[in-house]
C-alpha positions, 0 to 999 in steps of 0.5 A, a space after each residue: 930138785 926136780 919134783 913129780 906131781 902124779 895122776 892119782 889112778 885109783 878108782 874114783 880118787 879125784 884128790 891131787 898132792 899139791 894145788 897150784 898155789 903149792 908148785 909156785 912155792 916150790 918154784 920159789 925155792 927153786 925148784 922145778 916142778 914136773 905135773 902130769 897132765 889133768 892131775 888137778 882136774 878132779 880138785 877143780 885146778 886147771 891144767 892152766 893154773 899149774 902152767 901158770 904157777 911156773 909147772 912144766 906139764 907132762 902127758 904121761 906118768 912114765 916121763 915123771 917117773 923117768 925126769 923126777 928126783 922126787 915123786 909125790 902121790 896122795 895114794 900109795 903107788 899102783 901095780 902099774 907104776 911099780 916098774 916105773 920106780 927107779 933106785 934113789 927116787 924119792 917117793 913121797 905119799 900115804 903107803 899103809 905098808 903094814 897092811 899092803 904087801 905086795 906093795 911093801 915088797 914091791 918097794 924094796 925091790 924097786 929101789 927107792 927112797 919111800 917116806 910115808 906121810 902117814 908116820 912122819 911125827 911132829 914136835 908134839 908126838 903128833 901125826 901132821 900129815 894124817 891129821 888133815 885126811 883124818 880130820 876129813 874121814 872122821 866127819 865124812 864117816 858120819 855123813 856117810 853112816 847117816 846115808 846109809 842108814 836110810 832104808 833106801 840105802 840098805 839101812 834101818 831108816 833111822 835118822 841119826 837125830 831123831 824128831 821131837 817124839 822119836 828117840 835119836 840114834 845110838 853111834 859107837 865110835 871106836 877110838 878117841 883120836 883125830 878121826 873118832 873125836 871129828 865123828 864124833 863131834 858130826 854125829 853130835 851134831 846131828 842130835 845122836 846119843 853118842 859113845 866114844 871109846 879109848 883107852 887111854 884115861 887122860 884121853 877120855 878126861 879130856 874129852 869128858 871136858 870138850 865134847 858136847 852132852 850128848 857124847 859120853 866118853 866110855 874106857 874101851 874093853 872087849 865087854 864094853 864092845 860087845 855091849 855096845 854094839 848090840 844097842 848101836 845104829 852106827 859103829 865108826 872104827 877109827 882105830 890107829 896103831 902108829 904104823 901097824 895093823 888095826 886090831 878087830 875090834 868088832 868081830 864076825 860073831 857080834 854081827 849076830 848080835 847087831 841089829 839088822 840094817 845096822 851100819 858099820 863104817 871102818 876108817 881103819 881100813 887102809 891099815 887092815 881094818 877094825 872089824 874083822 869082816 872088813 874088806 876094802 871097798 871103793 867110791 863106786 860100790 862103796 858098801 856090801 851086807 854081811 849078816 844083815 849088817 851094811 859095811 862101809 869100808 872105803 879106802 880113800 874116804 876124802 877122794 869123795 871130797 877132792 877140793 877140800 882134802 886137797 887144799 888140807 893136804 898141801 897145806 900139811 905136806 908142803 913145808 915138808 916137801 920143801 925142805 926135803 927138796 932144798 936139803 935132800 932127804 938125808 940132812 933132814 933125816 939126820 936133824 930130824 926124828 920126826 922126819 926120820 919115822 917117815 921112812 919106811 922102806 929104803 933103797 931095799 930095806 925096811 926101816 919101820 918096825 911095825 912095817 918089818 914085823 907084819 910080813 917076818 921082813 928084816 928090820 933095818 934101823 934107818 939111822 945106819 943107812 944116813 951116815 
């Protein structure tokens, strides 16, 4: 198969979707590998080093779009490709249709075969490739609340651990999963008192077992919130409905309630976001003020972080794109469920409910369209 590697064009998104040590895999299985032009440039790999493990380089986007049976992209395509997507190509990359539908549409009427890291599932019900992007933004979310709580960056000029003498922060972070849990584990670490809540109690009896002292795992219900948030320096939204939009969970009127300077980080953000006056911001204005509450809510969180996310991320997606270029998306959506919750839109039609049900679109079940 002839494989695509893209440029990522999103602001200030310097991850790339496979190293060179990836393409000389693919390579090995024989397959040729197209690779745009300063795609590894922001991870730290050199047009070199791809030249080197066997990839054919090529100066423009619409070349690749043009030559390539599968495209691969870290984010979800941009306007400006949209037009470049031919009928049958495979596009392999996060989309978040749930929360994008002007991309969702533009998807059905390009044609293509789209599959989305974010809802392939794994033997054990998990997520293996949002997993390695989750566990980056979870850890990254405290770093960045504990930059923005200084009062230089709009915040209260706390320190998320405090000083012998001086009381730590208190951290709210909502949702117990791969992103909560690693926010969790950084704001521990610092020395913050720390509370996660989930709903689900054989979750929070897991993590009253694994988790440090300091973090009390706590059943999530609307008064819980609404309490906690009164008493937070820093609330992490790290709610996931598999393939859906994230409920708010923190609404306009609990701003009110907050204290000023506080700091909210909303990871949830490429699916729709949990708090209800979240909208997306980039690496370069990353935060905004609503009610004296600073607001952190950028997109592509790990892009911040390129060298390590990348390597993270081809170390997830490579087996998967291997095997979809040796046998064709269509076999390996045949043996594999997993691998079928993949494909959200195809050739025209939506085949992911969650993605169906946010815009009225008809659902397709995507068994009818493998033969």
């Amino acid at each position: 198969m002839l494989i695509g590697i893209l440029k990522e064009i999103k602001t200030a998104e310097n991850r790339v979707c496979m190293t060179p040590a990836g393409v000389e895999v693919m390579r090995q299985h024989g397959h040729q590998v197209l690779v745009q032009s300063r795609a590894g440039e922001g991870s730290g790999f050199s047009d070199a080093a791809y030249a080197e493990a066997g990839a054919e380089m090529v100066a423009t986007p619409e070349e690749i779009f043009r030559r390539a049976e599968m495209v691969m992209h870290v984010k979800e395509p941009q306007p400006s490709e949209y037009p470049l997507i031919r009928p049958g190509q495979i596009v392999f990359t996060y989309f978040h249709f749930a929360a994008a539908e002007e991309l969702t549409r533009a998807m059905l009427a390009s044609g293509a075969v789209c599959i989305a890291y974010e809802t392939i599932v794994g033997a054990n019900g998990s997520l293996p490739l949002l997993t390695p992007m989750s566990e980056v933004a979870g850890r990254m979310a405290t770093q960045q609340a504990a930059k923005y709580a200084e009062r230089t960056q709009g915040g209260r000029g706390i320190l998320l651990g405090g000083v012998p003498g001086v009381a730590p922060a208190t951290v709210v972070v909502l949702g117990g999963g791969v992103v909560g849990t690693h926010a969790a584990q950084m704001a521990c670490g610092l020395g913050a008192r720390v509370f996660l809540l989930d709903t689900n109690l054989d979750r929070l009896r897991h993590l009253s077992e694994v988790m440090p002292k300091n973090c009390i795992p706590l059943m999530s219900t609307p008064a819980t919130v609404r309490e906690l948030v009164q008493k937070a320096d820093v609330v992490i939204g790290a709610v996931l409905l598999h393939g859906a939009k994230a409920p708010k969970l923190v609404t306009r009127e609990m701003l009110k309630t907050m204290k000023p300077g506080a700091v909210l980080v909303d990871v949830a953000i490429d699916q729709g976001g949990c708090f209800e006056t979240s909208r997306p911001t980039t690496h370069d204005a990353p935060t905004y003020l609503v009610d004296g509450i600073v607001h952190y809510c950028v997109a592509n969180m790990p892009g911040a972080v390129p060298l390590t996310s990348t390597v993270a991320l081809t170390n997830a997606t490579l087996p998967y794109a291997v095997e979809i270029a040796d046998r064709g998306w269509k076999a390996v959506a045949r043996e594999k469920a997993g691998v079928r919750a993949g494909l959200n839109v195809v050739e025209g039609k939506v085949t992911y409910a969650g993605v169906a049900e946010a815009f009225g679109l008809e659902y397709t079940p995507v068994e009818s369209l493998l033969g």
